[in-house]
N, C-alpha and C positions, 0 to 999 in steps of 0.2 A: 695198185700193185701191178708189176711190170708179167707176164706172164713167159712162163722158160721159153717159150716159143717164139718170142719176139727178139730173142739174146742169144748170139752165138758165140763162140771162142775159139779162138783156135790151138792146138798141141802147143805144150809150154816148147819152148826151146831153151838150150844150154848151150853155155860159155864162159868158159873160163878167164879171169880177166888176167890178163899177162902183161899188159903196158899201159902206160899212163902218159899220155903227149898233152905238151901242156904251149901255150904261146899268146901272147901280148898282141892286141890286137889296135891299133892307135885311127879315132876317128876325128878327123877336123870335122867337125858342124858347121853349117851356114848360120845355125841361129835355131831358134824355135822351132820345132818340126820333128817329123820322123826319117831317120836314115834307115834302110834297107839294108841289114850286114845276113841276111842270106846267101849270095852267092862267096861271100869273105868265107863265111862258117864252112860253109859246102867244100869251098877250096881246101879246109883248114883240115877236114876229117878225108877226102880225098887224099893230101900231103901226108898224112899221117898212117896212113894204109889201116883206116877204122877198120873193122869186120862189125862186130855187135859190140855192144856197150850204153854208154851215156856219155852225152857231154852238158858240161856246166859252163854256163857263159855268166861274168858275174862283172859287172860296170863299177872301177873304185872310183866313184862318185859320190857326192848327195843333193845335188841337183841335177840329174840327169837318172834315168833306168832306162829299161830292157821293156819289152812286150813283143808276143806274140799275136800277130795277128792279121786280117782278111788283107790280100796283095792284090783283088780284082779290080776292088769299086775305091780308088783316090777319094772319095767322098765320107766314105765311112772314117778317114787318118782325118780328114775338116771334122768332120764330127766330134771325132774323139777329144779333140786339141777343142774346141769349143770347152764340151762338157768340163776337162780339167779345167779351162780359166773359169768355169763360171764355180767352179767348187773351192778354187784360191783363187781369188781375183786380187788382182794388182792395186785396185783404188782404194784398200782396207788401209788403217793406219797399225800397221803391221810393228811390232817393238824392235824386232830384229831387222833394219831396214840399211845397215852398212853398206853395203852390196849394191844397193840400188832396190827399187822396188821392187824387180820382177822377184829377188832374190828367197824371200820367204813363200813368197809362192808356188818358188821352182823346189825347196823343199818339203813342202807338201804332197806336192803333187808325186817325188820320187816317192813319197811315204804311202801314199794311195796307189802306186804302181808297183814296181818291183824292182830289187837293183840284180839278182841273180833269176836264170831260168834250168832247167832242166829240159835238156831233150834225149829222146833215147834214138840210139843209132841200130838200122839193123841192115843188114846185110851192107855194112860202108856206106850206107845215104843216112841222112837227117828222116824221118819219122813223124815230120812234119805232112797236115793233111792238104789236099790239092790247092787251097784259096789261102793257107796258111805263108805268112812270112817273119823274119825275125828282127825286130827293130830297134835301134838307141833311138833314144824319145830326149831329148834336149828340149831341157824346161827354162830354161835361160833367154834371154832376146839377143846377145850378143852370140857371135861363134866361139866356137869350146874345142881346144884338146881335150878329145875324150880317152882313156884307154878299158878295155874289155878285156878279159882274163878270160881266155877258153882253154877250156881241160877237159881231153879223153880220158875217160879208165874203162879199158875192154879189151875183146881181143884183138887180134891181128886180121885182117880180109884172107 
């Protein structure tokens, strides 16, 4: 058990949500890997004069998703990308194989990740933590149009 001592909080704040800014976001991939749509996003709720709210970033994909995660150590995105092929790996005799190999394994792997995220916006910045970044994760081997769907609903800066 965590004790109250250890757990702070701070004063709720309020806001009224008054606008909803919404906009298509289009990524060409190089292929398998993680793209960086952090400073995309950042521009997107900057452009949009966020104040407080949420946005939804939601990839209409199903071989490709969204994650959030560590922007310091390049080693830990090798890692990541490891552990997915080894949880769908390519050399399985997969049923659904039209596509090509990698195909069924790239949708697993969005099924194991995510195709929408949620971040909360407060004072017009992303609310993301210092090591934190926002990534399309292209589970495919070839390059991809990809498009992302980001949507404010909040108030005004």
């Amino acid at each position: 058990m965590t004790s109250t001592k250890s757990v702070t909080r701070s004063a709720p704040s309020s806001a009224q949500a008054t606008k909803i800014v919404s906009s298509l976001l289009t990524v060409q991939t190089p292929g398998r890997g993680f793209t960086d749509l952090t400073g995309e996003v950042a521009k997107f709720i900057n452009e949009a004069r966020a104040g407080e709210g949420a946005l939804t970033l939601f990839v209409r994909h199903t071989s490709a998703s969204l994650t959030i995660q560590e922007n310091a150590d390049p080693s830990v995105l090798v890692d990541l990308a490891t552990a997915l092929s080894r949880l769908a790996p390519e050399n399985v005799p997969w049923t659904h194989d039209t596509e090509g190999p990698d195909d069924m394994p790239a949708h697993i792997k969005t099924m194991l990740t995510q195709t929408s995220l949620h971040v909360p916006v407060l004072g017009g910045r992303l609310a993301l933590g210092t090591w934190q970044a926002v990534y399309l994760v292209e589970h495919r081997a070839r390059p991809h149009r990809r498009e992302v769907v980001l949507q404010f609903i909040g108030s005004n800066q």
